[in-house]
N, C-alpha and C positions, 0 to 999 in steps of 0.2 A: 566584434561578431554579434552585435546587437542584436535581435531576433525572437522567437519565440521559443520559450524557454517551457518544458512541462516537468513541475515540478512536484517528485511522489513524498508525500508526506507516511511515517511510517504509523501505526497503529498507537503506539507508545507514547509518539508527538504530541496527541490533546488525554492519553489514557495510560500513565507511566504507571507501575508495579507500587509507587508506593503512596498512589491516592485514593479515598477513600470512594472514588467515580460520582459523587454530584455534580450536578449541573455547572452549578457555579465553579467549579475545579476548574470542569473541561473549559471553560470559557474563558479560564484566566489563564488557560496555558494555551488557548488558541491566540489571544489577545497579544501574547508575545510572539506567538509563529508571524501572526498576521502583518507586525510591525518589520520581520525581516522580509518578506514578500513588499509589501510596501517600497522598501528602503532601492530593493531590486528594481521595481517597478520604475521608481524616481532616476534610476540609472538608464534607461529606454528600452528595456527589455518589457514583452508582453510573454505575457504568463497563463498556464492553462493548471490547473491545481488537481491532483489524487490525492489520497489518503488511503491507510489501510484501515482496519478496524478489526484487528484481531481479540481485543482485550474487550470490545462492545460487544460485537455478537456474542461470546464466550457465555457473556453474561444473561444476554438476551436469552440463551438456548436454554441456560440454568434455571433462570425463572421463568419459563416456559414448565421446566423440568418439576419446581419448587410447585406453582399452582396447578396442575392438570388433573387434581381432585375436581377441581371447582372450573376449571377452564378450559377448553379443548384447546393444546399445541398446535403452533403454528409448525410447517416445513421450514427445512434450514433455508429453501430460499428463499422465502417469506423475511424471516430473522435476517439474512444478509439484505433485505431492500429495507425493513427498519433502523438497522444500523445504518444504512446509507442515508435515507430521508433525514433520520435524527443528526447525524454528524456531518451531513451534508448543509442540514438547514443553519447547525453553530455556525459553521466553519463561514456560509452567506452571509450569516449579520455580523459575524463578529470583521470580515474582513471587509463589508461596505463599509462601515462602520469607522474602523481605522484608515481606509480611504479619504472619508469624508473628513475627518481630525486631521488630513495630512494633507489636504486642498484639491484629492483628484477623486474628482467624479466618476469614476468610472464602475460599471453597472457589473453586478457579479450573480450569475444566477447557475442553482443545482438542476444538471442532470441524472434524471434515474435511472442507468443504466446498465441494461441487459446485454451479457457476454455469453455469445456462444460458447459452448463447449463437446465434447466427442462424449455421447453417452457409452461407447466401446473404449473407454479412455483405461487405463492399468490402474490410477490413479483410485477411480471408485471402489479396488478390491485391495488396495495399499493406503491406510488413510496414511498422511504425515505432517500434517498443517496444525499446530498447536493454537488453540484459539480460549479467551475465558482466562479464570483467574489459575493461582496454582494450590491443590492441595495435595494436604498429608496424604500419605502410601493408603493409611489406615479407610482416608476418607473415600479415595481415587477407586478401591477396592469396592467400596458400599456402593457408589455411582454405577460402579459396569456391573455388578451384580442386578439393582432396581431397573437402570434404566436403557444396558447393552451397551451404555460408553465403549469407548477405547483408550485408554491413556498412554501416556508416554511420559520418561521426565526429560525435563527441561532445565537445560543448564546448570546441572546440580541444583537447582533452586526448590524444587519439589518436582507433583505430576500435573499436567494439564492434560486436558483431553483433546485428543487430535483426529480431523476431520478427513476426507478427501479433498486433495487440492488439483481436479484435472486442469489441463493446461488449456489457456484463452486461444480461441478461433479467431473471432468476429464480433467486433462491436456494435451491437444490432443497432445503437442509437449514433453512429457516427457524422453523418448528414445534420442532423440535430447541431454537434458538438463542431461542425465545420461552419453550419451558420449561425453561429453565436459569434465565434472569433470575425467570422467576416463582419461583422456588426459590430465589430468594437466591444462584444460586453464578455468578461472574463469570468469561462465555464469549473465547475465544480464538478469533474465526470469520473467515471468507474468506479464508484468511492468503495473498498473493501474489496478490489480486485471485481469487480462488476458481480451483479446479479445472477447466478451461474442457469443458464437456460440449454436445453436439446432441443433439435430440432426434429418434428414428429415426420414420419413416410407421406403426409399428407401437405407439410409445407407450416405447420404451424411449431408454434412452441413451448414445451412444459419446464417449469421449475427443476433443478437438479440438487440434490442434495450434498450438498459440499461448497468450501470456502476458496477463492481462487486468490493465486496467489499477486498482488499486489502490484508487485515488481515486473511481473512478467505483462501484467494488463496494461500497466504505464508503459512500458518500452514497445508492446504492440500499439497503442493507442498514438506515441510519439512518432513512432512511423507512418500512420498511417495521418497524421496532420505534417508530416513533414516538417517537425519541430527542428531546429537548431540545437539546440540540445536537452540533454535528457538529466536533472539534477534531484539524485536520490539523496535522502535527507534520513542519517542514522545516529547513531551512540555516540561515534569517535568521526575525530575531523577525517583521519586516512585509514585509508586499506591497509592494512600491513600481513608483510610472511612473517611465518613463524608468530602469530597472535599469542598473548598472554604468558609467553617466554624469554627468558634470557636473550634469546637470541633475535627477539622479534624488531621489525626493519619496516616503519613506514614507506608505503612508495605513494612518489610526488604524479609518476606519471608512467602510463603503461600502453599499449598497443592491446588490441583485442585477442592476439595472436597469444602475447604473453599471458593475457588475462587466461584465457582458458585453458592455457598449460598449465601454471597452477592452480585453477579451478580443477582439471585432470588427477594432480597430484595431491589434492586432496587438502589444501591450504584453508578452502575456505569453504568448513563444516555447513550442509543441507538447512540446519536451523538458525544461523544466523548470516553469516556474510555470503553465501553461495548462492543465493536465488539472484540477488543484487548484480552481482558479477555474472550470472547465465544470463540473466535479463539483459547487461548492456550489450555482451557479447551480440546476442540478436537483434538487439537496435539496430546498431552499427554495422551487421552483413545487410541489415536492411535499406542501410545508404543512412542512417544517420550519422551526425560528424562529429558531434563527443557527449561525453557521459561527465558527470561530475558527482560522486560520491563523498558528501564531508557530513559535518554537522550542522545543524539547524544554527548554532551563533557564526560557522564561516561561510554559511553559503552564499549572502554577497560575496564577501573577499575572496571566494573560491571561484565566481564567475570572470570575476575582474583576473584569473591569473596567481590570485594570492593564497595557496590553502586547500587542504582538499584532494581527491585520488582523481587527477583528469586519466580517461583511457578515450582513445581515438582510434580510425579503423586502420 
């Protein structure tokens, strides 16, 4: 089933909870993504690459937050096209890069782009999207007092502050991202769930304020290039019921049908496995024809059949 493959990288992938975020971190933990893409690549699959960037903007907003004595704040949409250009631009050298070390030439360039989204969305009056580092109760407190945050905690781990995440429309740059692939050169697009944009009574369009959610802009995005399939890249190789339980039960392979019954039932929690599993479900009513949910060290062996939560329509 050789084909093109669009593979979402998650936020955590170049920006994991327990680095100190320099440059050089990110680049050494892209440096190993980029060698499993590779590895894929060598196997005859053509590959179109997402990323989220929850853990970069988070930060970017903060110190927006930290200097605005001395420097006028940027909008969050602003902030989500920095995160994008920045983790966009690693993600381009580091993976020509290992290209070129691994004998294929093949040309890798970022696109910047802009997702529509519904300014009437529920979403902009419900934030939910945890984004940024995690602080103490004590600290999370001082923030929404100075600066109108909103927090929430996060995985027992502490409070991060959480955004609006309305849901992706349109990928304003998709024409763009369809003639690159017809070119042979392998695109870098919607990077942090795309640039969240309205569109105004007039035909034009303004930045929106909020983080869109990743998963859902890859599974749109994969549709709309008519990808073979869609391979989300998380913590654990499978999906499993009953998570972090006694009773808990990796599954090898599922139907979309099955998928969203227990999505329904409530298996797999809004903050971590449930956007992933809402995401493939509408892949695949959209005529895509499988999903592959593992980790970053099985997603070879998981395309080849070996590893990994395949669900199909």
């Amino acid at each position: 089933m050789n084909g093109l493959v669009v593979v979402a990288f998650g936020g955590n992938a170049s920006y994991p909870p327990n680095i100190r975020g320099s440059a050089e971190e990110q680049l050494q933990l892209m440096h190993r993504a980029c060698r499993h893409l590779a590895a894929i690549m060598r196997s005859g699959y053509r590959l179109l690459v997402t990323h989220g960037n929850g853990p970069v903007v988070g930060n970017i907003l903060f110190r927006m937050a930290r200097s605005a004595k001395e420097l006028p704040p940027m909008p969050m949409d602003i902030c989500v096209a920095h995160s994008q250009g920045g983790m966009g631009y690693m993600l381009q050298q580091t993976l020509g890069n290992v290209l070129r070390d691994e004998g294929m030439n093949s040309a890798v360039a970022s696109v910047l782009t802009q997702v529509e989204v519904d300014a009437g969305d529920a979403a902009f009056a419900q934030p939910s999207k945890p984004v940024g580092r995690f602080f103490a109760a004590e600290e999370a407190e001082r923030l929404e007092r100075e600066h109108g945050w909103r927090f929430a905690q996060d995985a027992g781990r502490g409070f991060r502050r959480i955004v609006p995440s309305p849901a992706p429309m349109r990928i304003l740059e998709i024409e763009a991202i369809r003639a690159l692939l017809s070119a042979n050169v392998l695109p870098i697009a919607v990077g942090g769930g795309g640039i969240p944009v309205t569109r105004q009574p007039d035909g034009s369009y303004k930045g929106a304020s909020a983080v869109i959610d990743k998963d859902h802009t890859s599974a749109l995005l994969a549709a709309e290039v008519r990808a073979e399939t869609l391979l989300m890249l998380t913590g654990v190789e499978r999906v499993a019921l009953d998570f972090g339980t006694p009773r808990e039960r990796p599954l090898e392979r599922l139907s979309a049908a099955e998928a969203e019954r227990h999505l329904n039932e409530g298996q797999f929690p809004p903050g971590s496995m449930g956007p992933k599993i809402a995401a493939a479900v509408r892949y695949l009513r959209r005529g895509g024809k499988r999903v592959i949910i593992t980790s970053l060290d099985r997603a070879h062996s998981a395309l080849l059949g070996e590893g990994g939560t395949t669900i199909t329509p």
